[in-house]
PDB file as gemmi writes it, atoms N, CA and C in Angstrom:
CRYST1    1.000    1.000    1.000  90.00  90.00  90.00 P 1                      
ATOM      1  N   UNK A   1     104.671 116.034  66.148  1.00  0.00           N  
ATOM      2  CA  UNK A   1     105.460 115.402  67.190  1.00  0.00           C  
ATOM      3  C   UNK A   1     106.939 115.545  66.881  1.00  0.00           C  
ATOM      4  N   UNK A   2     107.376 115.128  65.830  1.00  0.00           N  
ATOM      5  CA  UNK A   2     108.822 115.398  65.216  1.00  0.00           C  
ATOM      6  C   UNK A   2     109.122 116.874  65.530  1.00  0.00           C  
ATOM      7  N   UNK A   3     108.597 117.854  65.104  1.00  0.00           N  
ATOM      8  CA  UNK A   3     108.832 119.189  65.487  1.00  0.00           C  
ATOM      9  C   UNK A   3     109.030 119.583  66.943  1.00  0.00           C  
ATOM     10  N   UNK A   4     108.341 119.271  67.857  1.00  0.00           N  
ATOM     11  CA  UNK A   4     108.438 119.427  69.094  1.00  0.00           C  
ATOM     12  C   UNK A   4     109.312 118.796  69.489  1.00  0.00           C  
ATOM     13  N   UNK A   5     110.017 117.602  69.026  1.00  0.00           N  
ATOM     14  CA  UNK A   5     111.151 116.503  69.527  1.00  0.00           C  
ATOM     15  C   UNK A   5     112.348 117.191  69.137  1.00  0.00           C  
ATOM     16  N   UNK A   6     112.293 117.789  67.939  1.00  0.00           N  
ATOM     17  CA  UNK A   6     113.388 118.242  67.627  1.00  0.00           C  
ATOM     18  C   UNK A   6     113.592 119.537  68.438  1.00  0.00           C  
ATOM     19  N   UNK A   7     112.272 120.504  68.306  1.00  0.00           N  
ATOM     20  CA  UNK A   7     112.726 122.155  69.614  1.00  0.00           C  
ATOM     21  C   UNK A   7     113.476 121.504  70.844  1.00  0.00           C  
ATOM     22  N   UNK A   8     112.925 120.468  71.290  1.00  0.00           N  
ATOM     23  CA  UNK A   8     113.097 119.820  72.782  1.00  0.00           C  
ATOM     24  C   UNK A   8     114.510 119.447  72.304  1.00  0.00           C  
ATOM     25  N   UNK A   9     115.142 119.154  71.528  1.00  0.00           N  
ATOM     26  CA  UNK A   9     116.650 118.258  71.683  1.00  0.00           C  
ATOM     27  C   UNK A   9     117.491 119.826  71.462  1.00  0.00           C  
ATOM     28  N   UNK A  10     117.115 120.525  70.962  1.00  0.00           N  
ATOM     29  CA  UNK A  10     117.767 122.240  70.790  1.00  0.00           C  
ATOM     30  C   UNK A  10     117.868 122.752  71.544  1.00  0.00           C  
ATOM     31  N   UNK A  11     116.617 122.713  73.111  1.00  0.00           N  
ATOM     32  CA  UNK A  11     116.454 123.400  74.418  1.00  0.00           C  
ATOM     33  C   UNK A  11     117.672 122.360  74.727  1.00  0.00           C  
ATOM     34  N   UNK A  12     117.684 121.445  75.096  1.00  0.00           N  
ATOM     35  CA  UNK A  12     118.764 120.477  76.158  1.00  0.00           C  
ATOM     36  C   UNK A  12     120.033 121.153  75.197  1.00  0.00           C  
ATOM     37  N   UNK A  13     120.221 121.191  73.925  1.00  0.00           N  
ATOM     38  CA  UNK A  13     121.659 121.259  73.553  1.00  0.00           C  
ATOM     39  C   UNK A  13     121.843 122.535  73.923  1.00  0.00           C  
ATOM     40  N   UNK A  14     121.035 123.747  74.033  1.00  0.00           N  
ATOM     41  CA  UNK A  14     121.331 124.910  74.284  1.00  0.00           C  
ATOM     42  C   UNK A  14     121.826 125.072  76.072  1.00  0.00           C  
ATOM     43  N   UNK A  15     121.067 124.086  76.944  1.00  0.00           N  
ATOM     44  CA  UNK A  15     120.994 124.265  77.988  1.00  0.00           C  
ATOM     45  C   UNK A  15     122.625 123.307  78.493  1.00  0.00           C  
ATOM     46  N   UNK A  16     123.140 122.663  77.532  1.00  0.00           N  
ATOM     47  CA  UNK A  16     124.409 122.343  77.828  1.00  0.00           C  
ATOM     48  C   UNK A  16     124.331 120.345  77.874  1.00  0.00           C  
ATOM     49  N   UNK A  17     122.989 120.618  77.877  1.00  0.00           N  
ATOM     50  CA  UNK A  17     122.787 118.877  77.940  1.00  0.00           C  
ATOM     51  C   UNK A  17     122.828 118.123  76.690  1.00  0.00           C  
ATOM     52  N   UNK A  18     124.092 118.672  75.901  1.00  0.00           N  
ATOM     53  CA  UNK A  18     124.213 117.803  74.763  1.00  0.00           C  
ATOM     54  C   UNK A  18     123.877 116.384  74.530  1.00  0.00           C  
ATOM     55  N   UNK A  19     124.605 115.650  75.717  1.00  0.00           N  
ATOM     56  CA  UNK A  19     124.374 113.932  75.212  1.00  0.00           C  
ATOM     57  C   UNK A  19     122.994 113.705  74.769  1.00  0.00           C  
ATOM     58  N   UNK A  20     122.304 114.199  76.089  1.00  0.00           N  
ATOM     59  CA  UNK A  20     120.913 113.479  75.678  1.00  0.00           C  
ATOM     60  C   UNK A  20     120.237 114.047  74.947  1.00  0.00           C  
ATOM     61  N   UNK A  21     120.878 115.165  73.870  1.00  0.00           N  
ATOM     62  CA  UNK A  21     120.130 115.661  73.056  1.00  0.00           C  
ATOM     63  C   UNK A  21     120.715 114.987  71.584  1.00  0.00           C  
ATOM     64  N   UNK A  22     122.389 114.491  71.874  1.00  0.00           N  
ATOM     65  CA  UNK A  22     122.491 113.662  70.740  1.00  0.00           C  
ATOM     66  C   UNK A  22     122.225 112.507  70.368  1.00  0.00           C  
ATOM     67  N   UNK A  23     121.011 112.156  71.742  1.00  0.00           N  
ATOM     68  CA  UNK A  23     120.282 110.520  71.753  1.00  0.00           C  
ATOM     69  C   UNK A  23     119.113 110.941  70.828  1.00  0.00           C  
ATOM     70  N   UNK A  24     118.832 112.071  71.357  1.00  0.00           N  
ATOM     71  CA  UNK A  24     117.542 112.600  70.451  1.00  0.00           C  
ATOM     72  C   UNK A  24     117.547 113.096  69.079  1.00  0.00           C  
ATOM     73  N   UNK A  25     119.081 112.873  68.647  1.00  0.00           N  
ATOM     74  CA  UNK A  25     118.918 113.231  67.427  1.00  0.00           C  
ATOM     75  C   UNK A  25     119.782 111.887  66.644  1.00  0.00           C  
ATOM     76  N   UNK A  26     120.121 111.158  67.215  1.00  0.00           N  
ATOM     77  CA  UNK A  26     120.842 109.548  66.784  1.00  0.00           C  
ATOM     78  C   UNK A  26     119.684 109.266  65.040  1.00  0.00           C  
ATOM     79  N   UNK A  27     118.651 109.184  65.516  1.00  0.00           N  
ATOM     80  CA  UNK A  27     117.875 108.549  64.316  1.00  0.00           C  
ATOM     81  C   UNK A  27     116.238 109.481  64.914  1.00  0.00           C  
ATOM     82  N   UNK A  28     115.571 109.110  63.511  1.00  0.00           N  
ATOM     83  CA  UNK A  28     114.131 109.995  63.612  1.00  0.00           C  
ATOM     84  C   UNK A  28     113.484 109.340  64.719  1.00  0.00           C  
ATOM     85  N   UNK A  29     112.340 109.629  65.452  1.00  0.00           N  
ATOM     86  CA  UNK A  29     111.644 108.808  66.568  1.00  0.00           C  
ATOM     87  C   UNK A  29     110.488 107.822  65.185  1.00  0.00           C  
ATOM     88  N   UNK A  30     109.922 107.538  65.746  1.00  0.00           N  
ATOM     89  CA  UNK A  30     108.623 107.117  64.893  1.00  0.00           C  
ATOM     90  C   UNK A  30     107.566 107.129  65.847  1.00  0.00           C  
ATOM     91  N   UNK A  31     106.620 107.619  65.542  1.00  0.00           N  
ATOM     92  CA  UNK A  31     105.054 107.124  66.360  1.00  0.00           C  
ATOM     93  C   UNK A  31     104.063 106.260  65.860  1.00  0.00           C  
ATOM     94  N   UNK A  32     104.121 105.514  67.104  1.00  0.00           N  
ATOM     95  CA  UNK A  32     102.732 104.020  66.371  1.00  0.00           C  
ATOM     96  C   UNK A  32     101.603 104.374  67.567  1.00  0.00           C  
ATOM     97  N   UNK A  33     100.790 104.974  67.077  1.00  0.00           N  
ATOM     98  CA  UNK A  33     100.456 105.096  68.222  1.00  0.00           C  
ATOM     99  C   UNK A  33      99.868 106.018  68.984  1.00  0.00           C  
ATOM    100  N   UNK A  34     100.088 105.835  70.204  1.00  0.00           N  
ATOM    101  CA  UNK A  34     100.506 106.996  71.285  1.00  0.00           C  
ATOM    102  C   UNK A  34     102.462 106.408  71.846  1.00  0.00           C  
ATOM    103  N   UNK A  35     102.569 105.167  71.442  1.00  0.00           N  
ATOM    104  CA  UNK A  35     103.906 105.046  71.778  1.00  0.00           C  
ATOM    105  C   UNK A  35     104.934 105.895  70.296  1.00  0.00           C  
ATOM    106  N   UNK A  36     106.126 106.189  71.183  1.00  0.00           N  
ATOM    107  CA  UNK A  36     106.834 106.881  70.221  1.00  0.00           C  
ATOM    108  C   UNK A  36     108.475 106.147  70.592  1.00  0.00           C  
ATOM    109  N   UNK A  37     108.855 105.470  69.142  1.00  0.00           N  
ATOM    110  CA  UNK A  37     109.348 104.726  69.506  1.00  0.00           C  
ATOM    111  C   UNK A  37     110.767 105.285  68.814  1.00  0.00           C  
ATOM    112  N   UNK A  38     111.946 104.847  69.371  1.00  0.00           N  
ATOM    113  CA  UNK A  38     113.057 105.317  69.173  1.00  0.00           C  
ATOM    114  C   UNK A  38     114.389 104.234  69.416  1.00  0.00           C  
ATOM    115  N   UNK A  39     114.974 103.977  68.171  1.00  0.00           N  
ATOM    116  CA  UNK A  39     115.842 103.345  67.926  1.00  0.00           C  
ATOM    117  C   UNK A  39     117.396 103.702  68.293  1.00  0.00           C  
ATOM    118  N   UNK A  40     118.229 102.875  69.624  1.00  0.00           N  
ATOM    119  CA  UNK A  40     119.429 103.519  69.831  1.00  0.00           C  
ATOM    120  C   UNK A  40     120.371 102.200  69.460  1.00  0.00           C  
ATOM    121  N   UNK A  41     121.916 102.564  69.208  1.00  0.00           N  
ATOM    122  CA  UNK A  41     122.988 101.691  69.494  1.00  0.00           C  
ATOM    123  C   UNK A  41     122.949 100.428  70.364  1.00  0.00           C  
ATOM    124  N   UNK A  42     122.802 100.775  71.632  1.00  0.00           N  
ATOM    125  CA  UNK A  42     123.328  99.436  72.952  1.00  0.00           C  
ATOM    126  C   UNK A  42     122.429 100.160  74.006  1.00  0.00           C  
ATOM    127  N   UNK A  43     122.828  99.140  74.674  1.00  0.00           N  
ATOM    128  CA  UNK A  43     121.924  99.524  75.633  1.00  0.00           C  
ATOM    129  C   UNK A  43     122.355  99.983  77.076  1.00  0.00           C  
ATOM    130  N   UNK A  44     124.004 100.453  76.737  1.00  0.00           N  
ATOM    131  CA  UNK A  44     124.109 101.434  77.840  1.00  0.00           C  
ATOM    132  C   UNK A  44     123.304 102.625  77.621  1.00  0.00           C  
ATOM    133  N   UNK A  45     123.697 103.040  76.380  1.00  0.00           N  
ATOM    134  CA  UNK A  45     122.795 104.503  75.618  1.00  0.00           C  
ATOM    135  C   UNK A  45     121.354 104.182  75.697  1.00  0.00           C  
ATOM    136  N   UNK A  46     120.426 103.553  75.645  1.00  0.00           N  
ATOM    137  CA  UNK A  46     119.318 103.145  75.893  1.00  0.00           C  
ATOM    138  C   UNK A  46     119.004 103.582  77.881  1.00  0.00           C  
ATOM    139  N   UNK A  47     119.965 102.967  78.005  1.00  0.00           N  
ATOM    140  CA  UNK A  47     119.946 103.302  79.834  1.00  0.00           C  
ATOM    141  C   UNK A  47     120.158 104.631  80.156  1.00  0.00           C  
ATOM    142  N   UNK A  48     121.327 105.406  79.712  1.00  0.00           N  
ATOM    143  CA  UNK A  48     120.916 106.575  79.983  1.00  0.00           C  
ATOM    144  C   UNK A  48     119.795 107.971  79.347  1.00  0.00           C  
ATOM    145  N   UNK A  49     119.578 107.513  77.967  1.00  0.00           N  
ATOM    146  CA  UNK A  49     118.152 107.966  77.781  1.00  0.00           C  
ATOM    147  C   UNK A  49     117.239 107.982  78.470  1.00  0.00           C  
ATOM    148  N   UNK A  50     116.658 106.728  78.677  1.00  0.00           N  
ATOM    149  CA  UNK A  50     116.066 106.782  80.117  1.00  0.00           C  
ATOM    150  C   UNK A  50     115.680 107.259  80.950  1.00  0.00           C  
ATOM    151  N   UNK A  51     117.116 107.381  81.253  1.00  0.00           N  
ATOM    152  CA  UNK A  51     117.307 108.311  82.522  1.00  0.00           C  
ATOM    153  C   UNK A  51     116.699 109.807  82.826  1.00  0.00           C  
ATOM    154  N   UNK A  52     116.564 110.350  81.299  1.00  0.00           N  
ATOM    155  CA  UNK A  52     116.653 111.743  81.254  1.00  0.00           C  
ATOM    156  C   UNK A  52     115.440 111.855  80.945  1.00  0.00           C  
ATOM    157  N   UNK A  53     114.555 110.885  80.331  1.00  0.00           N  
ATOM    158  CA  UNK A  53     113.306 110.680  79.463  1.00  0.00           C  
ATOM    159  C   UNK A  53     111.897 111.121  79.904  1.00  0.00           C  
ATOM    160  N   UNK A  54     112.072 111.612  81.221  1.00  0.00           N  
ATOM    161  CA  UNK A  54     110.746 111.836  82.082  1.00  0.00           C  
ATOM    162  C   UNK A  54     110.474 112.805  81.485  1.00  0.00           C  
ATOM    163  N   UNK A  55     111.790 114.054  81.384  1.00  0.00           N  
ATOM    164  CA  UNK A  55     111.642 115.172  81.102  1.00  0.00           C  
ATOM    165  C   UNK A  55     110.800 115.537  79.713  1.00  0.00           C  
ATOM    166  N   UNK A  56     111.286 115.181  78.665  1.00  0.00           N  
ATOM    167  CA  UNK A  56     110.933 114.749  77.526  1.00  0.00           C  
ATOM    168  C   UNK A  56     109.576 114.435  77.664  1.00  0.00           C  
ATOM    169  N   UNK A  57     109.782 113.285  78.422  1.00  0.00           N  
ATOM    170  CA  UNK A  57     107.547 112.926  78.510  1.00  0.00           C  
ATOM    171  C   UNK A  57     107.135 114.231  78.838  1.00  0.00           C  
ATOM    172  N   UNK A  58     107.325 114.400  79.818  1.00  0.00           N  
ATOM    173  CA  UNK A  58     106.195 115.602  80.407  1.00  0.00           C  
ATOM    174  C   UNK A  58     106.289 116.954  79.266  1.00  0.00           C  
ATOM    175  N   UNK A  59     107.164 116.691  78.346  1.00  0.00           N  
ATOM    176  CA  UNK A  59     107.171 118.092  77.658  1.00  0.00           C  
ATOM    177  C   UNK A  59     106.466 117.649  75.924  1.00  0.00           C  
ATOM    178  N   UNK A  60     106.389 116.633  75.810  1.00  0.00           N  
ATOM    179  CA  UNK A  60     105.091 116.104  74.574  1.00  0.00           C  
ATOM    180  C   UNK A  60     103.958 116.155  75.230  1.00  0.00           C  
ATOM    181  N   UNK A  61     104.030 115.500  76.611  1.00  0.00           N  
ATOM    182  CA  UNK A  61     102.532 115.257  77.139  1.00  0.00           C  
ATOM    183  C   UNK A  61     101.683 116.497  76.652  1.00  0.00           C  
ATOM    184  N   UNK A  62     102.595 117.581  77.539  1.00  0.00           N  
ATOM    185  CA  UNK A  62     102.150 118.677  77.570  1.00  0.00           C  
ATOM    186  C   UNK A  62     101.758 119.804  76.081  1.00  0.00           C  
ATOM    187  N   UNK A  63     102.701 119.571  75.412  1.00  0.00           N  
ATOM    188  CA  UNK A  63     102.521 120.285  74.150  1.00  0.00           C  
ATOM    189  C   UNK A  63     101.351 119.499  72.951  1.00  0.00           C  
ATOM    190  N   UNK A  64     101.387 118.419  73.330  1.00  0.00           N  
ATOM    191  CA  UNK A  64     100.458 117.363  72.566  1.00  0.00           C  
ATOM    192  C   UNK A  64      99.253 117.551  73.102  1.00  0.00           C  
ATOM    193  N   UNK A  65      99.253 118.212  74.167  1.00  0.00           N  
ATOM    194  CA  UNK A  65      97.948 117.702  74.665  1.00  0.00           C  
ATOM    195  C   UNK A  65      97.228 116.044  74.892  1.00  0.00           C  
ATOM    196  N   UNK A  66      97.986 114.756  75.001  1.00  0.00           N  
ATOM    197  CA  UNK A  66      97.904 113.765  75.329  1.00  0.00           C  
ATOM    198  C   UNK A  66      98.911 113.286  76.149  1.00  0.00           C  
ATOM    199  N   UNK A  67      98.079 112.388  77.298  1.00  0.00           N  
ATOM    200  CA  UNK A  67      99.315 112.420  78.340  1.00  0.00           C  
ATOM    201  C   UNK A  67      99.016 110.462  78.367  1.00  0.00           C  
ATOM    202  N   UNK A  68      98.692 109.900  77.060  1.00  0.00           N  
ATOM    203  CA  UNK A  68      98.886 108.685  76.811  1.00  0.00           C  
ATOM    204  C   UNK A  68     100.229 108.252  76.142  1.00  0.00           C  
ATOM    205  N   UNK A  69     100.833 109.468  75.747  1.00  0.00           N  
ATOM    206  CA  UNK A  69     102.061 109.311  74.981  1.00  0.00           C  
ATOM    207  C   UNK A  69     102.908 108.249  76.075  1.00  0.00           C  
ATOM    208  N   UNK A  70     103.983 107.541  75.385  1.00  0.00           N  
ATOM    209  CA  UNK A  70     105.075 106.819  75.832  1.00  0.00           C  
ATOM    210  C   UNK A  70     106.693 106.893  75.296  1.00  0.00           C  
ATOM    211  N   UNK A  71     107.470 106.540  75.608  1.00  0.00           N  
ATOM    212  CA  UNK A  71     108.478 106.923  74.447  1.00  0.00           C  
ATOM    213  C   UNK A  71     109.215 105.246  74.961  1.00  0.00           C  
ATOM    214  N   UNK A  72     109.025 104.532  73.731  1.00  0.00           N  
ATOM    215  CA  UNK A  72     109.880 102.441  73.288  1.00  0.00           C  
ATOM    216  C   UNK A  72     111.308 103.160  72.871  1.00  0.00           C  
ATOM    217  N   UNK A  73     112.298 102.644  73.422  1.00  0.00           N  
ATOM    218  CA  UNK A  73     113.385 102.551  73.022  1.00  0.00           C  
ATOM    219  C   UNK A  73     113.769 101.264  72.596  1.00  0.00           C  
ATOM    220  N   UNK A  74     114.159 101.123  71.248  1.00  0.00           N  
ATOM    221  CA  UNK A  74     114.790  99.679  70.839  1.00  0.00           C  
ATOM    222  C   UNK A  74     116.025 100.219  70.580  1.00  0.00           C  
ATOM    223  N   UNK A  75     116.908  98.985  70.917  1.00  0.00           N  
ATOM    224  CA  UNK A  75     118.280  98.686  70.875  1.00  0.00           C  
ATOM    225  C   UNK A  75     118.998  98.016  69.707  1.00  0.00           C  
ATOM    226  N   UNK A  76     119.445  98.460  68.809  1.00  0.00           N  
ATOM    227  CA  UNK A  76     119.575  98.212  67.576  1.00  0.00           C  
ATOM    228  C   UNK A  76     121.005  97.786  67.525  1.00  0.00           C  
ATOM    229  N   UNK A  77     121.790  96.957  67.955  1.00  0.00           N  
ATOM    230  CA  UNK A  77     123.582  96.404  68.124  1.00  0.00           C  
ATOM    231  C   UNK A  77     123.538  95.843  66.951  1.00  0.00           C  
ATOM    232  N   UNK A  78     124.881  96.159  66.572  1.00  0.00           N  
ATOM    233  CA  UNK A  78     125.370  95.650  65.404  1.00  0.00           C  
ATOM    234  C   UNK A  78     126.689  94.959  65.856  1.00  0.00           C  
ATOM    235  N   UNK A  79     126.677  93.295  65.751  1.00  0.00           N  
ATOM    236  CA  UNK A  79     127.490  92.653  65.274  1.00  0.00           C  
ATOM    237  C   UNK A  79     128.745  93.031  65.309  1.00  0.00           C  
ATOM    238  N   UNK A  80     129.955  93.464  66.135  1.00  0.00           N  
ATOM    239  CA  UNK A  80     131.275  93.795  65.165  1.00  0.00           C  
ATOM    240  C   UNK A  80     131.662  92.408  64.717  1.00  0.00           C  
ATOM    241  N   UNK A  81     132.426  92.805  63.702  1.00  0.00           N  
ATOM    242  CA  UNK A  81     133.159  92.024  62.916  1.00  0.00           C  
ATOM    243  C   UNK A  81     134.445  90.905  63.607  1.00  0.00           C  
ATOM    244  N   UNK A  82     133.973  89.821  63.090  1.00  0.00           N  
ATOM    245  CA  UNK A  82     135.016  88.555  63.931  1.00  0.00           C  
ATOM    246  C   UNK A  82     136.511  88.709  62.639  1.00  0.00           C  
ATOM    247  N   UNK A  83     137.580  88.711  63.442  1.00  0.00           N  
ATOM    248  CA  UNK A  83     138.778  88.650  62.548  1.00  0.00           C  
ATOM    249  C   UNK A  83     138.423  87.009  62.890  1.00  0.00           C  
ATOM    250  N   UNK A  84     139.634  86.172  61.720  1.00  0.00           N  
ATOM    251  CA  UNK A  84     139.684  84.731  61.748  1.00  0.00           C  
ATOM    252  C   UNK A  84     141.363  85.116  61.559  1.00  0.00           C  
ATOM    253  N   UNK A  85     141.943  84.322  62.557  1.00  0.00           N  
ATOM    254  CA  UNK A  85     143.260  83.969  62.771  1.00  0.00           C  
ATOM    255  C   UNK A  85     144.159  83.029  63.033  1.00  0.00           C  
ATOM    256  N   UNK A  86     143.062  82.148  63.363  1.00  0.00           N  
ATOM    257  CA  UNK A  86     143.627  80.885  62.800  1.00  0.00           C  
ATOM    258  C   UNK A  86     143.212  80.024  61.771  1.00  0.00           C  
ATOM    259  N   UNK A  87     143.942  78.772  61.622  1.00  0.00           N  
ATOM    260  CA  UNK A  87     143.966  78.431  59.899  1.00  0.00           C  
ATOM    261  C   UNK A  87     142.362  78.187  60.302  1.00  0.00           C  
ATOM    262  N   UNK A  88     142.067  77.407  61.097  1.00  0.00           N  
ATOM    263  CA  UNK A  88     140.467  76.849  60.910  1.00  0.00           C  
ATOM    264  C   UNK A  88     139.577  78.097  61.274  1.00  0.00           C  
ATOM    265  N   UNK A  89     139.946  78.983  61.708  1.00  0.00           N  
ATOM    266  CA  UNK A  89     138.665  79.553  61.568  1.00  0.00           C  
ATOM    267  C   UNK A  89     139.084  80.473  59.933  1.00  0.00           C  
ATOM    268  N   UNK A  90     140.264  80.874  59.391  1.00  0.00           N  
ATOM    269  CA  UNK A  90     140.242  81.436  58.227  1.00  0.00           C  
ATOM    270  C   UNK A  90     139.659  80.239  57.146  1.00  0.00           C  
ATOM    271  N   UNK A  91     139.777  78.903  57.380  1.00  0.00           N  
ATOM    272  CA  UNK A  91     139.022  77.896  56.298  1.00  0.00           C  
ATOM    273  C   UNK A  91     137.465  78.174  56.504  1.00  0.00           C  
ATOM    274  N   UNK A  92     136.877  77.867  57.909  1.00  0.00           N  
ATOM    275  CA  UNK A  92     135.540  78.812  58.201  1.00  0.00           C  
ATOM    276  C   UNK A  92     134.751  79.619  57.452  1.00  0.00           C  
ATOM    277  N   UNK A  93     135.429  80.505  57.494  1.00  0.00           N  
ATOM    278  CA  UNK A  93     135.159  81.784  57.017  1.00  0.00           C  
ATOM    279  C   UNK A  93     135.211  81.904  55.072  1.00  0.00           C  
ATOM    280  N   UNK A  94     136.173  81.107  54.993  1.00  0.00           N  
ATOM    281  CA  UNK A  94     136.410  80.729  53.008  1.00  0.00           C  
ATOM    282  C   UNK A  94     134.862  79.957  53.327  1.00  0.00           C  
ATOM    283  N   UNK A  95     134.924  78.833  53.886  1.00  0.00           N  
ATOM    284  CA  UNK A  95     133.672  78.176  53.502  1.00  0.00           C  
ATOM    285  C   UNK A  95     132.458  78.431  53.061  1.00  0.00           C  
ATOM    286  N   UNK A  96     132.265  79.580  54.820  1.00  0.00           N  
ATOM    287  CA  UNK A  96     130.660  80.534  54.892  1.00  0.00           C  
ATOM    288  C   UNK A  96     130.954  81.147  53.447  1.00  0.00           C  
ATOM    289  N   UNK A  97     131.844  82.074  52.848  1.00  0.00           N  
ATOM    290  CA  UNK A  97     131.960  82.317  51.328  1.00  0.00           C  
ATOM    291  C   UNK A  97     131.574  81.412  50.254  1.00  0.00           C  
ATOM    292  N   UNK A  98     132.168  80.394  50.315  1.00  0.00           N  
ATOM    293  CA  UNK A  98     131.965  79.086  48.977  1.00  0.00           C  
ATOM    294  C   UNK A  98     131.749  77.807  49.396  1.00  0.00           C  
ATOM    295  N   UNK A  99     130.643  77.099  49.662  1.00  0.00           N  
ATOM    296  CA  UNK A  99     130.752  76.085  50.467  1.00  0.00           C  
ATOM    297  C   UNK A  99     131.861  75.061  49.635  1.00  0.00           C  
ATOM    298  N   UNK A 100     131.992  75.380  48.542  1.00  0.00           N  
ATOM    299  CA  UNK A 100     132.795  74.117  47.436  1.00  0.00           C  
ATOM    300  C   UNK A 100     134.058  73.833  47.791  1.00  0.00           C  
ATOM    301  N   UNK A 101     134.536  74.842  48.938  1.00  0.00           N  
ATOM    302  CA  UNK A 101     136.101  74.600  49.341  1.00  0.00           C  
ATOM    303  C   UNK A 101     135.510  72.950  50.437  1.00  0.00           C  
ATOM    304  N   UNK A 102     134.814  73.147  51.040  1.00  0.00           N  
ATOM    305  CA  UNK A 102     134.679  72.207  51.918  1.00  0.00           C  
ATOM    306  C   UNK A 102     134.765  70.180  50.769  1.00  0.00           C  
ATOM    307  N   UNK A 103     133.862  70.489  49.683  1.00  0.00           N  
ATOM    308  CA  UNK A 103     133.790  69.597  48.544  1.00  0.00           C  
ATOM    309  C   UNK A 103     135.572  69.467  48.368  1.00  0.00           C  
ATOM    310  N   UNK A 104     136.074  70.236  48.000  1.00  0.00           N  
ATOM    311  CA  UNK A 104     137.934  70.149  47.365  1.00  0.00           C  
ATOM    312  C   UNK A 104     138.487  69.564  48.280  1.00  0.00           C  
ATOM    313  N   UNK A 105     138.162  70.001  49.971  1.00  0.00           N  
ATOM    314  CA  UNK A 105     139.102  69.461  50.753  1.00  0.00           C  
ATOM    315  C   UNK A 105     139.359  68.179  50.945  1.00  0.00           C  
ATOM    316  N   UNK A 106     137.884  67.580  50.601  1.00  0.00           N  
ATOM    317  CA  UNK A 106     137.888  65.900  50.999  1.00  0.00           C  
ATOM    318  C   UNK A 106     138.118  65.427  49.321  1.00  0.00           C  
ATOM    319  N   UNK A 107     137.988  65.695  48.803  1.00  0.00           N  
ATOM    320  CA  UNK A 107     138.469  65.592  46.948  1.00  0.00           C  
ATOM    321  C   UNK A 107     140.014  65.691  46.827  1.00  0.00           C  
ATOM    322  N   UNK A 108     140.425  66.305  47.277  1.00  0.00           N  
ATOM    323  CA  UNK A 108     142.048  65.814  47.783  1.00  0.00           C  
ATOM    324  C   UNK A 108     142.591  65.740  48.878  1.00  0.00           C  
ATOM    325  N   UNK A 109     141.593  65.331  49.625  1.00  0.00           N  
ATOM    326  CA  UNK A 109     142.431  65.002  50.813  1.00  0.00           C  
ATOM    327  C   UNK A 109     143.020  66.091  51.694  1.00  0.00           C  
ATOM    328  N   UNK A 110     143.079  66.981  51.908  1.00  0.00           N  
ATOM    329  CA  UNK A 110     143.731  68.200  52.068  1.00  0.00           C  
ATOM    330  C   UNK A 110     143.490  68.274  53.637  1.00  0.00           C  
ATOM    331  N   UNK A 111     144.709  69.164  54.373  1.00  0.00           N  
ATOM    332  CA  UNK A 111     144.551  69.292  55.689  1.00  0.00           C  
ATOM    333  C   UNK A 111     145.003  71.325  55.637  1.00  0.00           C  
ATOM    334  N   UNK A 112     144.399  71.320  56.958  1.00  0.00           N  
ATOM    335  CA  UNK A 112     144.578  72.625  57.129  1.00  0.00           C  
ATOM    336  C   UNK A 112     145.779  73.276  57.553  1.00  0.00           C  
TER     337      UNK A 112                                                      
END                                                                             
């Protein structure tokens, strides 16, 4: 299956249809299954995979000889990073680090 996923993302890049061949090459697929499941960024990129994904089916169906195949896209977002810019959320952020600043503050009294 990997082999054929990968010829198939080489035909689209050859044929000029890069993006959705660099969806197909973002991360390995995995198969559980007959589902074949594939891990993207967000889920605009998830949406336009999609989009293009019929093609793809019908071209495992076909080479597999099983036309139970499916292709799961999970959406894998990562978190960006929160700046802290003000004093309380930079004390916050010391805290989530050491909870013991929170102990000092009321140990002397301390304001932010």
């Amino acid at each position: 299956m990997l082999l054929l996923w990968t010829k198939f993302a080489q035909k689209l890049s050859d044929q000029g249809k890069k993006l959705m061949a660099t969806y197909m090459q973002m991360n390995d697929p995995k198969l559980k299954g007959t589902v074949i499941e594939l891990e993207l960024p967000n889920e605009s990129t998830k949406e336009e995979f999609l989009s293009g994904a019929n093609e793809l089916l019908g071209y495992l169906r076909g080479k597999l000889h099983n036309h139970d195949i499916t292709i799961e896209v999970v959406v894998n977002e990562v978190p960006e990073n929160r700046y802290a810019f003000t004093p309380q959320e930079k004390y916050d952020k010391l805290k989530s680090i050491n909870p013991n600043l929170d102990l000092l503050k009321k140990m002397f009294d301390l304001d932010l």
